[in-house]
N, C-alpha and C positions, 0 to 999 in steps of 0.2 A: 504494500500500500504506500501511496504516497502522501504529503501532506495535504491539505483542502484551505483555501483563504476565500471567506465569503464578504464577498461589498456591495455597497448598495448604498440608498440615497437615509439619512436620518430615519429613524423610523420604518424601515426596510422590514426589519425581524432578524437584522444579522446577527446576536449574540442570542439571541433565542432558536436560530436555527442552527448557528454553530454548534451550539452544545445539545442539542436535539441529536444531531450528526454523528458528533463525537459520539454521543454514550451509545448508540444504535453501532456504531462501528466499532467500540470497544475500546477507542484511543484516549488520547489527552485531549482537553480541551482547553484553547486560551483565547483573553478579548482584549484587544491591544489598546482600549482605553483602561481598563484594569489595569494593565501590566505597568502603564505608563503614571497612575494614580497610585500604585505601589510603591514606584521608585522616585517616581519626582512630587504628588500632592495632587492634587485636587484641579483636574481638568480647567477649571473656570478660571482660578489661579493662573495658571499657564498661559491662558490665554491674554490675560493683563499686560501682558510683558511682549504683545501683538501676536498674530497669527504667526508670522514666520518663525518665531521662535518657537512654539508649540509643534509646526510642522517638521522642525529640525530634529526635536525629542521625540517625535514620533518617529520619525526615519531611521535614529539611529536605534529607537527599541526595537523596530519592525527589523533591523538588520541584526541584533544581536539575538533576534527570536530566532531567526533564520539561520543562523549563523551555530547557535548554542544549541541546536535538539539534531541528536541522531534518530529518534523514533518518530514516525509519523506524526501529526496533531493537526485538528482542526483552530480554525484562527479567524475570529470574527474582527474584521478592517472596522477602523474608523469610515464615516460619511466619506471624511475628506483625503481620504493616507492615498489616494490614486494619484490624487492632483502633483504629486510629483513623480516626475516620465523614470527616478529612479526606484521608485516605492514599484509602481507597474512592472516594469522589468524585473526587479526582485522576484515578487510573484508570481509572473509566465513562467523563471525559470526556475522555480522552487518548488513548486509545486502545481495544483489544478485551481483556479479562479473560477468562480462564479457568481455570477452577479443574480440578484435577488431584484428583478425589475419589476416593482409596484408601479399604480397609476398615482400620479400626481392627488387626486381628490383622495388616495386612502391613504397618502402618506399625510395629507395634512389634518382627516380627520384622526390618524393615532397622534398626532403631536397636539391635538387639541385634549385628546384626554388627558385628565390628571396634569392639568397644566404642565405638559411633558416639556414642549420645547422650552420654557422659562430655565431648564435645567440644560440647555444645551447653547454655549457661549454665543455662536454666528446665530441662532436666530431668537434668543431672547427678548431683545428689542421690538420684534415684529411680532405686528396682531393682524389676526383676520386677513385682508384682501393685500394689505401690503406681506405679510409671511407666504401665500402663496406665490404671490409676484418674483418673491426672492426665492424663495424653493425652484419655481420655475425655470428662472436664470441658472440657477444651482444644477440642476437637472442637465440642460441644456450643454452646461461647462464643463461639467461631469463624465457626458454620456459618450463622448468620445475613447474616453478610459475604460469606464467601465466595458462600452461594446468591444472590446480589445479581449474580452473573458474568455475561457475556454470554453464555458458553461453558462448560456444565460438562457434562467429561465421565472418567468412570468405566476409560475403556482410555488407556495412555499411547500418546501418538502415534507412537514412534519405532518400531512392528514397519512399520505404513505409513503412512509421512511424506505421500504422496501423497493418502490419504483423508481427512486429519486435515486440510491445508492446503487441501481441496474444500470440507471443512467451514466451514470461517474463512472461506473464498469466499463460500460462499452466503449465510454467516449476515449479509457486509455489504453486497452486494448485496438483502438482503429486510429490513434493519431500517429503517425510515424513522424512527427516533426517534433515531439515532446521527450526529454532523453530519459525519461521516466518510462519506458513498456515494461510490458508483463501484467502478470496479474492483480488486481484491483485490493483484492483481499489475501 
């Protein structure tokens, strides 16, 4: 088996389907805003001291994750860890990417509950018709990264964990461009 890194826009279900993954597959599971709340404090924190600095501490945990595990693990991405073209390439070549593509109107109604996005730095500030406006843009800026995925798909894995991980089967079993072949499990 290889490793799995799932991304996707805020409110996606990345760390809910990563670790849905992992335990169905048996591996480690890790969420690279955890890891980064571990070693450095408190995501929002981070952010105070502007976006590019946060992006730099993400890059370099996202390379020491990569870096530091000989066993497979599934690894749920931040919203935004794509947006740099070395984060993406990390991930093509470390293991299998999949993008979690929600529609726009469901990502903004999970971020309406339990005043979700209030907890998330870039879109705290924004209510209503201005937060979808900026999700949209975000989407947009986004989606070029993400459609770069090995695996993009549109249904979350977790009603059937069984068809989902058939899926990640086949897809590395038939890609001859990934230096990862063989078997899945």
């Amino acid at each position: 088996m290889t490793s799995l890194f799932i991304c996707g826009m805020p409110a996606a279900g990345k760390s809910r389907s990563a670790k849905a993954i992992a335990d169905h597959l048996g591996c480690h599971f890790l969420d690279l805003d955890a890891e980064i709340e571990y070693t450095h404090g408190p995501i929002p924190g981070l952010f105070e001291k502007g976006e590019a600095h946060f992006r730099q501490i993400e890059a370099d945990t996202l390379q020491k994750i990569c870096a530091g595990r000989k066993e497979p693990f599934v690894l749920a991405l931040g919203g935004g860890t794509l947006e740099r073209s070395e984060n993406l390439n990390l991930n093509l070549q470390s293991g299998i990417l999949i993008y979690l593509d929600l529609e726009l109107a469901e990502i903004d109604q999970r971020l309406s509950v339990n005043q979700e996005s209030e907890k998330r730095p870039l879109l705290a500030p924004k209510e209503g018709n201005q937060r979808v406006k900026f999700l949209r843009e975000m989407c947009i800026r986004r989606s070029v990264q993400f459609k770069q995925s090995h695996i993009i798909t549109t249904l979350e894995p977790i009603p059937d964990m069984e068809l989902f991980t058939k899926r990640i089967e086949l897809f590395t079993k038939r890609s001859p461009f990934l230096p990862f072949q063989g078997q899945f499990d």
